[in-house]
N, CA, C and O atoms as CSV, one atom per row, in Angstrom:
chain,resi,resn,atom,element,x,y,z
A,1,UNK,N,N,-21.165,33.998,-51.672
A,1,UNK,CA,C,-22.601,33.887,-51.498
A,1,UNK,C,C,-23.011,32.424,-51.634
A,1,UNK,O,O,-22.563,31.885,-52.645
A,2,UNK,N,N,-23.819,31.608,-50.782
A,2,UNK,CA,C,-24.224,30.886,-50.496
A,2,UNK,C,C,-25.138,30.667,-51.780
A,2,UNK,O,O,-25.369,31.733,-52.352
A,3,UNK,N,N,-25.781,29.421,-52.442
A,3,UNK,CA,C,-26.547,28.440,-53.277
A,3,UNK,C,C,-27.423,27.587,-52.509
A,3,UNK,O,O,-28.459,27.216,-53.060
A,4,UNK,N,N,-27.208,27.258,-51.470
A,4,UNK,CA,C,-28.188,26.562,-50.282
A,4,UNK,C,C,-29.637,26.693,-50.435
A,4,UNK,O,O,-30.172,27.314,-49.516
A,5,UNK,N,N,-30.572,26.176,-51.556
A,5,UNK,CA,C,-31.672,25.990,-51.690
A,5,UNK,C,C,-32.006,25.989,-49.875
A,5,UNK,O,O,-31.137,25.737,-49.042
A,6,UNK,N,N,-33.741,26.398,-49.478
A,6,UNK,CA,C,-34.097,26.522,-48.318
A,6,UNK,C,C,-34.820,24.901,-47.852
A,6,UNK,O,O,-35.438,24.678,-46.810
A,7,UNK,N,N,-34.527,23.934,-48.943
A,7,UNK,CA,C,-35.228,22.735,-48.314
A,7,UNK,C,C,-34.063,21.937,-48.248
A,7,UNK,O,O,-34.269,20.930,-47.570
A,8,UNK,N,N,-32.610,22.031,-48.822
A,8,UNK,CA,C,-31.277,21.993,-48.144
A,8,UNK,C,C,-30.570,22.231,-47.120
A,8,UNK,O,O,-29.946,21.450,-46.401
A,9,UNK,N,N,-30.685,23.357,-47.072
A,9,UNK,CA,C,-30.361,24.079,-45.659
A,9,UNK,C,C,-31.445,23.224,-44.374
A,9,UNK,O,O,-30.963,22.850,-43.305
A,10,UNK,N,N,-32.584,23.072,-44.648
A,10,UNK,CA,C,-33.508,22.240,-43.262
A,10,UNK,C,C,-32.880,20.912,-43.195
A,10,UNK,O,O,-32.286,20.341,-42.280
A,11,UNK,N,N,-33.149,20.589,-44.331
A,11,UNK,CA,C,-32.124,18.668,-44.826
A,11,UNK,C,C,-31.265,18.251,-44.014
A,11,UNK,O,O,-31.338,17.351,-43.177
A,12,UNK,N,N,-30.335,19.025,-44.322
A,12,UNK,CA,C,-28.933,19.397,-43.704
A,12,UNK,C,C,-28.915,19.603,-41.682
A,12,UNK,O,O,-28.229,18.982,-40.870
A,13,UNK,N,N,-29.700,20.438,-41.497
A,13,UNK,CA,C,-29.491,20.591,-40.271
A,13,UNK,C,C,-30.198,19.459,-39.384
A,13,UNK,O,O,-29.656,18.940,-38.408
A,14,UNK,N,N,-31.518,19.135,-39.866
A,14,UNK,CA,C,-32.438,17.797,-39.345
A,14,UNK,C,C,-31.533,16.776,-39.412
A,14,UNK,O,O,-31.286,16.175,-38.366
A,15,UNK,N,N,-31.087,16.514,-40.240
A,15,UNK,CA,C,-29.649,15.198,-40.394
A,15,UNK,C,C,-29.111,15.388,-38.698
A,15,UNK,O,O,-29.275,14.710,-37.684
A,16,UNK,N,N,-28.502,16.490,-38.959
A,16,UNK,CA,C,-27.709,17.092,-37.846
A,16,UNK,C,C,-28.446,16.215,-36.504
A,16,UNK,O,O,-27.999,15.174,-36.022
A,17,UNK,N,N,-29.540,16.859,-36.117
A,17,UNK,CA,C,-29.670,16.285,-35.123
A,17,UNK,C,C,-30.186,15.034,-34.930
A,17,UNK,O,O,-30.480,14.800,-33.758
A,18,UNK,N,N,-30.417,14.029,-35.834
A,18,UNK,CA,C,-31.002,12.525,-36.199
A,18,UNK,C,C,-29.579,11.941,-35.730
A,18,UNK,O,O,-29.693,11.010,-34.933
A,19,UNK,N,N,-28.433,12.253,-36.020
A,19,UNK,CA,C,-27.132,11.977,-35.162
A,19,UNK,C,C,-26.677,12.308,-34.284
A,19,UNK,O,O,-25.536,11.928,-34.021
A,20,UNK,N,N,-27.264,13.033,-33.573
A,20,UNK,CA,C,-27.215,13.259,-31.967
A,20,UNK,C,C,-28.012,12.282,-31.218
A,20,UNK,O,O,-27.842,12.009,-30.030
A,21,UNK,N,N,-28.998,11.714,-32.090
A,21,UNK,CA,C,-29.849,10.309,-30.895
A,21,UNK,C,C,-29.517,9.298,-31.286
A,21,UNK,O,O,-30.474,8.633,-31.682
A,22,UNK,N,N,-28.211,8.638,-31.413
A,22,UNK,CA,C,-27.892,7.451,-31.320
A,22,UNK,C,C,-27.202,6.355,-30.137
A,22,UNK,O,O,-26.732,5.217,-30.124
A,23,UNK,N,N,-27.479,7.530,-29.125
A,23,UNK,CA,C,-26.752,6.825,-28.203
A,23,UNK,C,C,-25.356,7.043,-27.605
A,23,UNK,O,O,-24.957,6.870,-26.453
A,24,UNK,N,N,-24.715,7.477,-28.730
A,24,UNK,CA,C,-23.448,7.171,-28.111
A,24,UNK,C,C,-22.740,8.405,-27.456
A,24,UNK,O,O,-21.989,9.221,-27.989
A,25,UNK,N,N,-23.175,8.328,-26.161
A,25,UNK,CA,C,-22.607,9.599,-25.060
A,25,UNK,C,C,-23.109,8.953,-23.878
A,25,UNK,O,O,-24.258,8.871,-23.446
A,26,UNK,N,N,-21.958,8.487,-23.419
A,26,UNK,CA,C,-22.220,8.155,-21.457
A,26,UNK,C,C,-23.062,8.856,-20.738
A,26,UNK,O,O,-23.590,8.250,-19.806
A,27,UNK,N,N,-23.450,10.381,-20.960
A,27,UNK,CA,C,-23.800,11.023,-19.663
A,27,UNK,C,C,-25.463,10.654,-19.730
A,27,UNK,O,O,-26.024,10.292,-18.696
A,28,UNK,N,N,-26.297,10.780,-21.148
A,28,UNK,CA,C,-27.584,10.709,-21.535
A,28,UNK,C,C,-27.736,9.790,-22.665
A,28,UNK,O,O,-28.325,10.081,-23.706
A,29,UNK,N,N,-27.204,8.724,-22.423
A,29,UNK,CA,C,-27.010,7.093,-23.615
A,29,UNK,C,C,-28.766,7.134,-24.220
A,29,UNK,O,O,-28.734,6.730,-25.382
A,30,UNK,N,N,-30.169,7.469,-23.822
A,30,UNK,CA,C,-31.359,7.659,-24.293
A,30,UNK,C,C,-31.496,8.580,-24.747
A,30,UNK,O,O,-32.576,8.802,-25.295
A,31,UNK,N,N,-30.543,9.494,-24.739
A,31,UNK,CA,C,-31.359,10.906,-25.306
A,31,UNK,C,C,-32.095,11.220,-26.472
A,31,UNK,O,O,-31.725,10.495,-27.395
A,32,UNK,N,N,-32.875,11.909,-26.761
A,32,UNK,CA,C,-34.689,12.368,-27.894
A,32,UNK,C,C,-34.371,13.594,-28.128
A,32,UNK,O,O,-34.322,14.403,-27.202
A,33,UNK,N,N,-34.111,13.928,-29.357
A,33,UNK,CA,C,-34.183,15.099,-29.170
A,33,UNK,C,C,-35.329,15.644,-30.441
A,33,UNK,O,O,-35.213,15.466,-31.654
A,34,UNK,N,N,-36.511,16.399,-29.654
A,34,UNK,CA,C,-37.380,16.982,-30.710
A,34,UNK,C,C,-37.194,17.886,-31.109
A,34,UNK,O,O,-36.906,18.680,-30.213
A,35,UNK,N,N,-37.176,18.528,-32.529
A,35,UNK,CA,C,-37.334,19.503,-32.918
A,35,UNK,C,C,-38.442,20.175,-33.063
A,35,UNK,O,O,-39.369,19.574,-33.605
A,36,UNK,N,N,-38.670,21.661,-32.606
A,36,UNK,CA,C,-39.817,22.282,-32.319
A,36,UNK,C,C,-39.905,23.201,-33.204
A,36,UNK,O,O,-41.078,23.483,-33.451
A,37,UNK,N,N,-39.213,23.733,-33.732
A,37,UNK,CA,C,-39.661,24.800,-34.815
A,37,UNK,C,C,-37.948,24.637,-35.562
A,37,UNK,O,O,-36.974,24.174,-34.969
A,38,UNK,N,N,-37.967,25.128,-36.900
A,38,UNK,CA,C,-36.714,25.586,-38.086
A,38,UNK,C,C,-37.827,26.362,-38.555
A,38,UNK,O,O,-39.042,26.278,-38.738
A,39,UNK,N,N,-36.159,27.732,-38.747
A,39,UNK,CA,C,-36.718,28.476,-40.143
A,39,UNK,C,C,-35.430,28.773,-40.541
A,39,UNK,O,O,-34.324,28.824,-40.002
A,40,UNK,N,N,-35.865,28.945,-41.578
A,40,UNK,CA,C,-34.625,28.481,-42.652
A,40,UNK,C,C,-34.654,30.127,-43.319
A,40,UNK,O,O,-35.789,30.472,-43.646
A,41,UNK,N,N,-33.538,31.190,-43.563
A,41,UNK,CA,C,-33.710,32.424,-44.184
A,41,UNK,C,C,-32.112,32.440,-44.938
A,41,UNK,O,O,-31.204,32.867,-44.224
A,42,UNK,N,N,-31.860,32.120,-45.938
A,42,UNK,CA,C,-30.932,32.333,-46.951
A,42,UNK,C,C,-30.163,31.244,-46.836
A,42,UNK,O,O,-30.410,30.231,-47.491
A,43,UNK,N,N,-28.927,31.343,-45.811
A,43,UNK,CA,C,-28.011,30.266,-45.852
A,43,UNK,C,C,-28.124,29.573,-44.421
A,43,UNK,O,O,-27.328,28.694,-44.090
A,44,UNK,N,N,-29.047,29.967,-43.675
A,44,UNK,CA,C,-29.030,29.840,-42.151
A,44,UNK,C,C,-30.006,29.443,-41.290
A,44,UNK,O,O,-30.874,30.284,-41.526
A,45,UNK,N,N,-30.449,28.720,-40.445
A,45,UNK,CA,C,-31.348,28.028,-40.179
A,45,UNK,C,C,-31.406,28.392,-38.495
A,45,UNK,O,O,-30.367,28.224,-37.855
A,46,UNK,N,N,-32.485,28.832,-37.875
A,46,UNK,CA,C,-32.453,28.559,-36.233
A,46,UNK,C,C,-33.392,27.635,-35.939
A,46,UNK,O,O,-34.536,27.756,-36.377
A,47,UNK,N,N,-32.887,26.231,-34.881
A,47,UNK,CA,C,-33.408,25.486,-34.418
A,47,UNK,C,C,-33.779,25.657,-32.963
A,47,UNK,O,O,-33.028,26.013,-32.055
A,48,UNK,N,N,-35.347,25.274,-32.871
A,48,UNK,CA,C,-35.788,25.123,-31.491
A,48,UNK,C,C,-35.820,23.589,-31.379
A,48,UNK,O,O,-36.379,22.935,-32.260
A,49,UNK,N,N,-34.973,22.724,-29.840
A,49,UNK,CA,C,-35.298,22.120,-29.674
A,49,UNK,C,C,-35.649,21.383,-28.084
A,49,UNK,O,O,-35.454,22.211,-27.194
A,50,UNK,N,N,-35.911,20.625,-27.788
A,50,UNK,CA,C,-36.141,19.633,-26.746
A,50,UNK,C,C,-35.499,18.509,-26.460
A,50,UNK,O,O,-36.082,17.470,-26.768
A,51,UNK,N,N,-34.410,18.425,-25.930
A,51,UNK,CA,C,-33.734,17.355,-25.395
A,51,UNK,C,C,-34.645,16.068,-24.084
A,51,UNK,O,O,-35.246,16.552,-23.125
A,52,UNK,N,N,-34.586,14.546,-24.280
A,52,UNK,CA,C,-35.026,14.414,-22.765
A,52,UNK,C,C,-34.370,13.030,-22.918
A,52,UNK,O,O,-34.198,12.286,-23.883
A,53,UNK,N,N,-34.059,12.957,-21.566
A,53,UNK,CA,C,-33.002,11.785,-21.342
A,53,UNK,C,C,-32.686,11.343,-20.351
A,53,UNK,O,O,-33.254,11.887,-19.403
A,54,UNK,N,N,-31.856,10.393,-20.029
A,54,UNK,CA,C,-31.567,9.493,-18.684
A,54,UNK,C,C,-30.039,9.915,-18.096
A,54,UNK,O,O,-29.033,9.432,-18.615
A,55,UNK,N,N,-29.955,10.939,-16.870
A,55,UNK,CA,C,-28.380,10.961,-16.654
A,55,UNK,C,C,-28.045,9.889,-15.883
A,55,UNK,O,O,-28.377,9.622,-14.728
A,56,UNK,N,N,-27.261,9.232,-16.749
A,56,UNK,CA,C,-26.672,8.225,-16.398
A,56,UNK,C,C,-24.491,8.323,-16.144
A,56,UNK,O,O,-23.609,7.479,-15.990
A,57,UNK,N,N,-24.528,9.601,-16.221
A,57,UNK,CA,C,-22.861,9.674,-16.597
A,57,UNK,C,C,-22.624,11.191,-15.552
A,57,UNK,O,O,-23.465,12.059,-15.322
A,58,UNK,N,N,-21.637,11.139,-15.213
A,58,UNK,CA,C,-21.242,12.323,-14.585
A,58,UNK,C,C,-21.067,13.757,-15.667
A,58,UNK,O,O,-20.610,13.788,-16.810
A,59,UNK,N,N,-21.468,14.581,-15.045
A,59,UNK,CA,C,-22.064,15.881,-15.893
A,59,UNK,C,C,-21.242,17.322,-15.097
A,59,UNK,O,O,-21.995,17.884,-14.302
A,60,UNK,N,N,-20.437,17.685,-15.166
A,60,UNK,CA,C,-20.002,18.862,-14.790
A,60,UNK,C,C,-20.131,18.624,-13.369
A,60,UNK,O,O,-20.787,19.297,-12.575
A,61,UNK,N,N,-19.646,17.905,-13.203
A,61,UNK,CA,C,-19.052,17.323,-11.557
A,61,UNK,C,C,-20.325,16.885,-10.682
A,61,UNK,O,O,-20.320,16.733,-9.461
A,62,UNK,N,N,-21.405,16.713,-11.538
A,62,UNK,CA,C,-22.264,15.828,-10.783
A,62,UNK,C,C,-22.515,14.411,-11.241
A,62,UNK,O,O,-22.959,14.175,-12.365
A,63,UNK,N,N,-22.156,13.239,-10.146
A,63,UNK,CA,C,-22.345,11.940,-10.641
A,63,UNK,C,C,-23.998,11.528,-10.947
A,63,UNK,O,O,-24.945,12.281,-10.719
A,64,UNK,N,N,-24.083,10.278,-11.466
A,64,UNK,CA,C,-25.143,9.584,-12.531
A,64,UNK,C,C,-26.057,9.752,-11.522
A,64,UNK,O,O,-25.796,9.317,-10.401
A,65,UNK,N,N,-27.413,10.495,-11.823
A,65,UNK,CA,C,-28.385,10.355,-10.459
A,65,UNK,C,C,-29.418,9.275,-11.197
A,65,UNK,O,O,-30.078,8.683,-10.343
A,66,UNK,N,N,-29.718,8.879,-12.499
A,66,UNK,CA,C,-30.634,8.056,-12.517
A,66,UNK,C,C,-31.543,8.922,-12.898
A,66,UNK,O,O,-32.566,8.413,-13.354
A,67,UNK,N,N,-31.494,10.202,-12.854
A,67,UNK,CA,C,-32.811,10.863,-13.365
A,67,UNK,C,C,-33.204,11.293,-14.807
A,67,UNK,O,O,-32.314,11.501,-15.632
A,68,UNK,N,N,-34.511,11.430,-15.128
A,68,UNK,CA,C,-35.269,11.732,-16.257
A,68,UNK,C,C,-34.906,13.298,-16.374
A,68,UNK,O,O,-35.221,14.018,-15.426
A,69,UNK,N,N,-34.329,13.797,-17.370
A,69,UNK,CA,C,-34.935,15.365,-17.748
A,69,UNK,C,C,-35.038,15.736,-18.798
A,69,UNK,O,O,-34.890,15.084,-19.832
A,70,UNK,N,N,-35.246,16.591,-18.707
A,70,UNK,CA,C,-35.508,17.718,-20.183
A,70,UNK,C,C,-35.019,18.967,-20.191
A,70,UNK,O,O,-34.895,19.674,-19.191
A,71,UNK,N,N,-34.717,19.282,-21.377
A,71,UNK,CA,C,-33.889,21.054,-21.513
A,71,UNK,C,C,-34.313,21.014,-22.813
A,71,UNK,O,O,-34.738,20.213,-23.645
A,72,UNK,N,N,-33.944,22.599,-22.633
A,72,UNK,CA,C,-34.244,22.951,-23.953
A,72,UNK,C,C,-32.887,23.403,-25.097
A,72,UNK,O,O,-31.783,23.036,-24.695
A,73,UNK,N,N,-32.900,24.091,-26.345
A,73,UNK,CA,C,-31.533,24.392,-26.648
A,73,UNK,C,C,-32.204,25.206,-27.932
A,73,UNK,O,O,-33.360,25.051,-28.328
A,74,UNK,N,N,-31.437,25.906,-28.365
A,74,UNK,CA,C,-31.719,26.796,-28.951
A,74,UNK,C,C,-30.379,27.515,-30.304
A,74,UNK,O,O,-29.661,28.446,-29.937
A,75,UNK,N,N,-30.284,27.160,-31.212
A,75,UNK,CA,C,-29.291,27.069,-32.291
A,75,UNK,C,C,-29.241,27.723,-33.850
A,75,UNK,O,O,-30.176,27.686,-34.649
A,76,UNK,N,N,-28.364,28.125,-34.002
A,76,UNK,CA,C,-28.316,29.252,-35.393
A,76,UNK,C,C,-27.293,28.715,-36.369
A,76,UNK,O,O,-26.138,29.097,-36.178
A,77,UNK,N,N,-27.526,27.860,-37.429
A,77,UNK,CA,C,-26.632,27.211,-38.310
A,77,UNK,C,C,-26.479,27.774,-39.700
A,77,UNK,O,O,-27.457,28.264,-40.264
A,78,UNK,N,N,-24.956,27.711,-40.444
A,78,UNK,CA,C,-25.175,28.221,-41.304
A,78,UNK,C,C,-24.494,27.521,-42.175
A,78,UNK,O,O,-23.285,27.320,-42.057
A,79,UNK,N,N,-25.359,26.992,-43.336
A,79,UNK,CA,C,-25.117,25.764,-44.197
A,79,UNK,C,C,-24.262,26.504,-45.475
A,79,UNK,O,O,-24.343,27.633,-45.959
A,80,UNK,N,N,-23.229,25.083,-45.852
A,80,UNK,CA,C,-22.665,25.905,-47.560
A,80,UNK,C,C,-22.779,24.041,-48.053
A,80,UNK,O,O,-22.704,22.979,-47.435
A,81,UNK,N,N,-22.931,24.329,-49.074
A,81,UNK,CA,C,-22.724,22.763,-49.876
A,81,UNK,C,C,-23.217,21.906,-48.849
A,81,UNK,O,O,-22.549,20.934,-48.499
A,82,UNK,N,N,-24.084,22.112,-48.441
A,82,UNK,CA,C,-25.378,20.725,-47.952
A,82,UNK,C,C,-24.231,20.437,-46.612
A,82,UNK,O,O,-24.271,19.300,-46.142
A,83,UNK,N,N,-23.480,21.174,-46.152
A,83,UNK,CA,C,-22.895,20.738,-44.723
A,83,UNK,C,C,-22.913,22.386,-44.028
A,83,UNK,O,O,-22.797,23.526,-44.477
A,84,UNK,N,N,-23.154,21.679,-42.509
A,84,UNK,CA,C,-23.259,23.062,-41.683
A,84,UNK,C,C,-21.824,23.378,-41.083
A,84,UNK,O,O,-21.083,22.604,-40.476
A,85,UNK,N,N,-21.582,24.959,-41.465
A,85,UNK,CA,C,-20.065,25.157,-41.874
A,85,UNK,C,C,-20.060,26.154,-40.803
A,85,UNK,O,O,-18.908,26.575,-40.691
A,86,UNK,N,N,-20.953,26.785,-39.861
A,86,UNK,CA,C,-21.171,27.408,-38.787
A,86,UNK,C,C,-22.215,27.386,-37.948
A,86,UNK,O,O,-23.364,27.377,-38.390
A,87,UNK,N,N,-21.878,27.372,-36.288
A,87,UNK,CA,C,-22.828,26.900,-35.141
A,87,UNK,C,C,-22.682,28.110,-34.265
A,87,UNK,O,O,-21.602,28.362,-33.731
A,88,UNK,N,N,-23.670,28.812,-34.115
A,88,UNK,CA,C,-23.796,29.061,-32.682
A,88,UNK,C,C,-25.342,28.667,-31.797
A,88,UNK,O,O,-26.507,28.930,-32.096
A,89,UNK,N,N,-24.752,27.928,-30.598
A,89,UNK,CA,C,-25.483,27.837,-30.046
A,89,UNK,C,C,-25.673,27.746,-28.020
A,89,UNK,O,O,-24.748,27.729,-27.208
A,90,UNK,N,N,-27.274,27.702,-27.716
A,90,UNK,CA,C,-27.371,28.401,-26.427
A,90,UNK,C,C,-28.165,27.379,-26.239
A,90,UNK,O,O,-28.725,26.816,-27.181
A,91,UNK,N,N,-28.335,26.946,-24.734
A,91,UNK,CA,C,-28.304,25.603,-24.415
A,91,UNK,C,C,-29.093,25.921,-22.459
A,91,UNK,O,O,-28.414,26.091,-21.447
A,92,UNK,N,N,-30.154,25.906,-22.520
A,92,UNK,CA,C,-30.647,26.006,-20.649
A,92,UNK,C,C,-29.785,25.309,-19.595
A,92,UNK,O,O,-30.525,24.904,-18.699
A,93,UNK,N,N,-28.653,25.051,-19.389
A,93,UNK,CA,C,-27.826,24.644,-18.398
A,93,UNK,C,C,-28.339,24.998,-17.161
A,93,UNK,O,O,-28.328,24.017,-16.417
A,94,UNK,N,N,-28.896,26.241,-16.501
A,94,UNK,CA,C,-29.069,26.252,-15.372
A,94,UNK,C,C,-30.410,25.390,-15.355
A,94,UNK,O,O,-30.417,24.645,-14.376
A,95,UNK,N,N,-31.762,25.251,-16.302
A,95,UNK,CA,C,-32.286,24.351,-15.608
A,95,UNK,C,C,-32.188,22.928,-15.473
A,95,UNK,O,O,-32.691,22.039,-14.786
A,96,UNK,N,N,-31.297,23.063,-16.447
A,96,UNK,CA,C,-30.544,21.140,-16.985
A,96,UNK,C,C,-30.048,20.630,-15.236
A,96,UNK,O,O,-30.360,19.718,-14.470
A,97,UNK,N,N,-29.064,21.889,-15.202
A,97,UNK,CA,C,-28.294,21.387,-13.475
A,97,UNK,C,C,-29.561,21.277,-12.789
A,97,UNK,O,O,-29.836,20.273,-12.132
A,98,UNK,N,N,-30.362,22.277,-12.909
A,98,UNK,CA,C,-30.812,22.320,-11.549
A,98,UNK,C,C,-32.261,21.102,-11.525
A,98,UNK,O,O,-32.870,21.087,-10.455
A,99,UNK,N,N,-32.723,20.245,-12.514
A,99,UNK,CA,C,-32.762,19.033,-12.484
A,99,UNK,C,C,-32.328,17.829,-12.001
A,99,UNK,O,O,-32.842,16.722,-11.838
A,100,UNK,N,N,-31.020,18.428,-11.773
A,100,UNK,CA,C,-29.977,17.537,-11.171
A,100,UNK,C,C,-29.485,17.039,-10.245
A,100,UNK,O,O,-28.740,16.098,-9.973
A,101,UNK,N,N,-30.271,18.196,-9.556
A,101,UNK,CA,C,-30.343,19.037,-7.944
A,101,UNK,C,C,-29.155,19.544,-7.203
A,101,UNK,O,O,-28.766,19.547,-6.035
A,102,UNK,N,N,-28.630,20.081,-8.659
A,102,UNK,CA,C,-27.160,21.479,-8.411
A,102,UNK,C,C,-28.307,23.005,-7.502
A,102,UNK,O,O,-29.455,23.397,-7.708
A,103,UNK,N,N,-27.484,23.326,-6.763
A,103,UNK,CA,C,-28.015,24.781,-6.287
A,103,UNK,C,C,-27.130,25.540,-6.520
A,103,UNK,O,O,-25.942,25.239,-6.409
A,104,UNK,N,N,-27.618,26.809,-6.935
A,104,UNK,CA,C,-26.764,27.739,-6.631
A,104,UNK,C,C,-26.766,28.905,-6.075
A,104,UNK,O,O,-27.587,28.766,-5.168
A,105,UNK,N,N,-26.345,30.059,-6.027
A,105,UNK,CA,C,-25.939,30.872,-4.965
A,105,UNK,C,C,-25.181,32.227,-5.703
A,105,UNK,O,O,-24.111,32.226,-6.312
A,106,UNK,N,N,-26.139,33.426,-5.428
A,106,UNK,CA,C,-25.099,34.761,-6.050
A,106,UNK,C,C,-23.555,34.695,-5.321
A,106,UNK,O,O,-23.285,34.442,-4.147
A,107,UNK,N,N,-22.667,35.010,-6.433
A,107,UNK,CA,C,-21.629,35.549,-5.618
A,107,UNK,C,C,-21.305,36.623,-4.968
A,107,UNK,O,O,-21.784,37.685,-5.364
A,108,UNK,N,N,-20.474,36.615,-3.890
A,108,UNK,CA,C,-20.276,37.344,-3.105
A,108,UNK,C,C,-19.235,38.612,-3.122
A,108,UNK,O,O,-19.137,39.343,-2.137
């Protein structure tokens, strides 16, 4: 059983993403990422957030277009001793690509 005070567990995960905007990733070197809502319930935290950034790097086989976007992402963490010791998370890819100006197509 988890000890993870509930203003630990937020601590902890906000850290988390304050090191995701430093830059250092070729594909979105600007990336922001806001956080839109945490709630924090025992040992576990779900984050809403907002990514927006410059693709500048090739991305799942599409090269650097120069463009501005935004996605969203959506994440369920579960903290022990002030570190997050489990992730799952879900991430808008189809509208990320299709920003990108990926199309796609049911299969056949």
């Amino acid at each position: 059983m988890s000890t993870s005070s509930t203003t630990e567990v937020e601590t902890t995960v906000r850290r988390f993403y304050e090191a995701l905007t430093t830059g250092d990733t070729n594909l979105f070197p600007d990336i922001t990422i806001t956080i839109e809502d945490v709630v924090v319930s025992g040992d576990r935290a779900a984050v809403r957030t907002v990514a927006r950034g410059t693709h500048k790097g090739e991305m799942m086989g599409i090269p650097a277009t120069g463009r501005q976007v935004e996605f969203n992402a959506s994440d369920i963490h579960r903290v022990e001793g002030g570190r997050i010791v489990q992730s799952w998370h879900l991430e808008d890819y189809v509208g990320l690509l299709s920003q990108l100006g990926a199309t796609f197509s049911a299969a056949s």
